[in-house]
KEKE-3310 file (N, C-alpha, C; in steps of 0.2 Angstrom, whole numbers, plus 5000, padded with zeros to 4 digits):
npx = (5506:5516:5521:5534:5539:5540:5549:5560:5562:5565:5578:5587:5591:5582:5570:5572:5569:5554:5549:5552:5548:5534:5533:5544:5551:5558:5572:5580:5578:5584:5593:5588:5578:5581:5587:5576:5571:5583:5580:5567:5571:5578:5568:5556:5542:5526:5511:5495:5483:5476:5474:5484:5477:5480:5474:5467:5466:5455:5451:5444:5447:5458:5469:5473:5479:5488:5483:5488:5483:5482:5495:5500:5495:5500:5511:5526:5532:5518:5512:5520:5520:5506:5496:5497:5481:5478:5470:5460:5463:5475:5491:5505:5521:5531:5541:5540:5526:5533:5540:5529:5524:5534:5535:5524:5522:5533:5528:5525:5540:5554:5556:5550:5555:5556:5543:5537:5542:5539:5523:5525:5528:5521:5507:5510:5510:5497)
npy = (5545:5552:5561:5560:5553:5562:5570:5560:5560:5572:5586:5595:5608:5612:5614:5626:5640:5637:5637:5652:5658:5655:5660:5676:5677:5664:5663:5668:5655:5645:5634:5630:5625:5614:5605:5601:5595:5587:5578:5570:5564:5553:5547:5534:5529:5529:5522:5530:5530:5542:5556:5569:5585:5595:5611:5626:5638:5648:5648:5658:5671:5683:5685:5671:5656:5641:5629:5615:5603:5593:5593:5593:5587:5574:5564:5567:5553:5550:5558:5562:5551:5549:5549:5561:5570:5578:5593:5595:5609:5612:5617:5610:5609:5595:5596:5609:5606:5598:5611:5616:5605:5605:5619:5619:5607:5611:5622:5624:5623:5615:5604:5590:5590:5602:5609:5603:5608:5621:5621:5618:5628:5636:5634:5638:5648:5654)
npz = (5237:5249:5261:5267:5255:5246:5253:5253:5238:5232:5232:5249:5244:5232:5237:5242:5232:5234:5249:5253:5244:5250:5261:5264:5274:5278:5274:5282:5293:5284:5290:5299:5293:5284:5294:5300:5287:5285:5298:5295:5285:5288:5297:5304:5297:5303:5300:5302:5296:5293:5282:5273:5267:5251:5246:5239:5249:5246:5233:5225:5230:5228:5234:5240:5247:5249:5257:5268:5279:5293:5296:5310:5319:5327:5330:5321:5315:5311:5303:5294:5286:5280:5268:5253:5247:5234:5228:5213:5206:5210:5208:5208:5208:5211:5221:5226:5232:5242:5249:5254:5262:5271:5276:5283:5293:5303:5307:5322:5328:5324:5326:5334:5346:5347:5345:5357:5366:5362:5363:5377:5385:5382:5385:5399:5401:5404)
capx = (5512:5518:5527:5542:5540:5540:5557:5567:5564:5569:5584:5584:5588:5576:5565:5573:5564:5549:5549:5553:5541:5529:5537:5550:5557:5561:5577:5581:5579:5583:5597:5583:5572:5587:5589:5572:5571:5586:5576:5562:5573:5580:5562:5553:5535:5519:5503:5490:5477:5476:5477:5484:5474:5482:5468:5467:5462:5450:5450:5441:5451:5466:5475:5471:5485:5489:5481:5490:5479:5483:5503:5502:5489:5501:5517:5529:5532:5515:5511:5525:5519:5502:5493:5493:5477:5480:5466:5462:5463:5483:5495:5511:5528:5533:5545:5535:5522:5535:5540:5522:5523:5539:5533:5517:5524:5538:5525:5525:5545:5560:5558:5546:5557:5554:5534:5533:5544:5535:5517:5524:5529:5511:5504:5513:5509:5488)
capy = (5547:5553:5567:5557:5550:5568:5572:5557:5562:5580:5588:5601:5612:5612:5616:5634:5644:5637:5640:5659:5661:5655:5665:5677:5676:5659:5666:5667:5650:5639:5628:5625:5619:5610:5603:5597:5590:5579:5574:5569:5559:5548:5545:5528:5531:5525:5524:5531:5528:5549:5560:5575:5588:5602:5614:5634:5643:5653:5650:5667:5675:5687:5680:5664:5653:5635:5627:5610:5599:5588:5590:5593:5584:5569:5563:5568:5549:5547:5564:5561:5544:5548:5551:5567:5572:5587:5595:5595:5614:5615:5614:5612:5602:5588:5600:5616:5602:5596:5613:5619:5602:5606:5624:5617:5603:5614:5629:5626:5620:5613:5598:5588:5591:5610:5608:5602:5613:5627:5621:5619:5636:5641:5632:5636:5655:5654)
capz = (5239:5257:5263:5268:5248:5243:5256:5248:5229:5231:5237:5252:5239:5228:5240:5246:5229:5234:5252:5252:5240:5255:5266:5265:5281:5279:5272:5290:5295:5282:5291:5302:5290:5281:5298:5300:5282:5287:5304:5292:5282:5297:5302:5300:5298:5307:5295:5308:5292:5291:5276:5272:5261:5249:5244:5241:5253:5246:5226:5221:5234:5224:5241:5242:5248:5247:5266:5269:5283:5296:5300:5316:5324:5330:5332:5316:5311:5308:5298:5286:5285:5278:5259:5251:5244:5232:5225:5206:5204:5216:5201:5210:5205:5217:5224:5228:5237:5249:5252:5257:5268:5275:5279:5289:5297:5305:5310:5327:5326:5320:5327:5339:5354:5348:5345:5363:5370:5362:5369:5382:5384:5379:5389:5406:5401:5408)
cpx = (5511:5522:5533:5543:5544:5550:5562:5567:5565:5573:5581:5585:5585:5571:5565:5569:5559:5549:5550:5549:5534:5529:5542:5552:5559:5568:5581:5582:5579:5590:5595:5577:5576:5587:5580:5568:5577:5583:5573:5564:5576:5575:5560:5545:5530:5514:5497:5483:5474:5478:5479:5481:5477:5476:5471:5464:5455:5450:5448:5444:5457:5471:5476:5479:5483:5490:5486:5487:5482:5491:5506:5496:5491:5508:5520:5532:5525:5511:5514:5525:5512:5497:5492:5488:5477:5475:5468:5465:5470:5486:5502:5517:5530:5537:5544:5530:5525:5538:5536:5521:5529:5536:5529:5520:5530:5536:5526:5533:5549:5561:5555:5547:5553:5547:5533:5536:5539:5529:5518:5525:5520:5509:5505:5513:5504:5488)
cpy = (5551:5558:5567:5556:5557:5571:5566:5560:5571:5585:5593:5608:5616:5614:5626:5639:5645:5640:5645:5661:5659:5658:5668:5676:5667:5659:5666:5659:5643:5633:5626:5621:5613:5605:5596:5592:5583:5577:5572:5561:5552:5544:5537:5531:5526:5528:5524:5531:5534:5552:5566:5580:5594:5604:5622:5634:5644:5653:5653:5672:5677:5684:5675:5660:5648:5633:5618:5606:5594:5585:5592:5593:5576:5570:5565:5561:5545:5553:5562:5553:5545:5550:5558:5568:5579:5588:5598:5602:5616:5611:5615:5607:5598:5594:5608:5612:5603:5603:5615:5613:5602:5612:5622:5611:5608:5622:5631:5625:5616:5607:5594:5589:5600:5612:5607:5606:5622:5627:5620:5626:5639:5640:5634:5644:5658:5655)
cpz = (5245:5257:5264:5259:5246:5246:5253:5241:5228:5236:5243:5245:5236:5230:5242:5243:5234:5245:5254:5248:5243:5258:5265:5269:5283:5277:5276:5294:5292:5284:5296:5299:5287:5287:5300:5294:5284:5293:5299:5287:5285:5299:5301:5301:5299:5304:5302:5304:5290:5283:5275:5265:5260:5247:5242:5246:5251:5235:5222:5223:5228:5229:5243:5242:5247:5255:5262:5277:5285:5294:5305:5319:5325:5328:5324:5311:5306:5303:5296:5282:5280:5270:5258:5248:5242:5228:5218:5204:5208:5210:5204:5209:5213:5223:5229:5234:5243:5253:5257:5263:5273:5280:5284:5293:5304:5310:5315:5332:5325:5319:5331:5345:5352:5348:5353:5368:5371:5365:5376:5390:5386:5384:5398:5409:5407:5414)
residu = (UNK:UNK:UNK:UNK:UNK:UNK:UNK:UNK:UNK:UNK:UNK:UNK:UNK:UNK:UNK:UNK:UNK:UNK:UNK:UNK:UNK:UNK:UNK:UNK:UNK:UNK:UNK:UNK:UNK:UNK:UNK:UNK:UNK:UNK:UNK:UNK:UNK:UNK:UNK:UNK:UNK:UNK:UNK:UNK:UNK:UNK:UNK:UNK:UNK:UNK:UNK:UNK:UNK:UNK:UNK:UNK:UNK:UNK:UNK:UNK:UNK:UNK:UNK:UNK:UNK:UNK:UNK:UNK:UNK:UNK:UNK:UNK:UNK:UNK:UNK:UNK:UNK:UNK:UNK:UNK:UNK:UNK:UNK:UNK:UNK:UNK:UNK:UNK:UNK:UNK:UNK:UNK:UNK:UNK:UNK:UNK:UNK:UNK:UNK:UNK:UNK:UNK:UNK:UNK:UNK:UNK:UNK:UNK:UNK:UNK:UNK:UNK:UNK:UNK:UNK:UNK:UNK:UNK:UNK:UNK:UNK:UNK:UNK:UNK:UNK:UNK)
# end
């Protein structure tokens, strides 16, 4: 399954619980994330033959969160394009997944014009 598979078979919605329960302050931007869910769904996607890995964090850790790997080390058709690999011991329902890869794909923003807008911000800092 694919991160796009995961954005076709569950609403935006469905997703709101679970993101806010990653973050609260996503309370604040979710007609942005809404927004980059429907980019998502628009997409065609390009297999770049990559995977993406859900894992803990830190599995002894009290704090350990839920890491998501390699969605943003390339263009956004070909990250939503690529195979989850979700670790035995990440017990999450289809829905709560796509939010954790909505969340992580979205980190740096909204949208890939906003991703490179933002680096290039960063970048223009030095």
């Amino acid at each position: 399954m694919t991160f796009k598979d995961l954005v076709i078979n569950n609403t935006f919605g469905s997703l709101i619980p679970y993101l806010i329960e990653i973050d609260n302050r996503c309370k604040g931007s979710l007609e942005a994330f809404e927004s980059a869910y429907n980019l998502i769904l628009k997409m065609d996607v390009v297999n770049d033959g990559k995977t993406v890995s859900v894992m803990w964090s830190d599995p002894d850790d009290e704090e350990a969160y839920i890491r998501v790997t390699n969605l943003h080390d390339g263009e956004w058709e070909e990250c939503i394009g690529r195979e989850l690999r979700v670790d035995e011991n990440v017990n999450l329902t289809d829905a709560a997944l796509c939010a954790h890869c909505l969340w992580e794909i979205t980190f740096w923003g909204f949208s890939p014009d906003d991703e490179a807008e933002h680096f290039r911000k960063m970048l223009n800092r030095s």
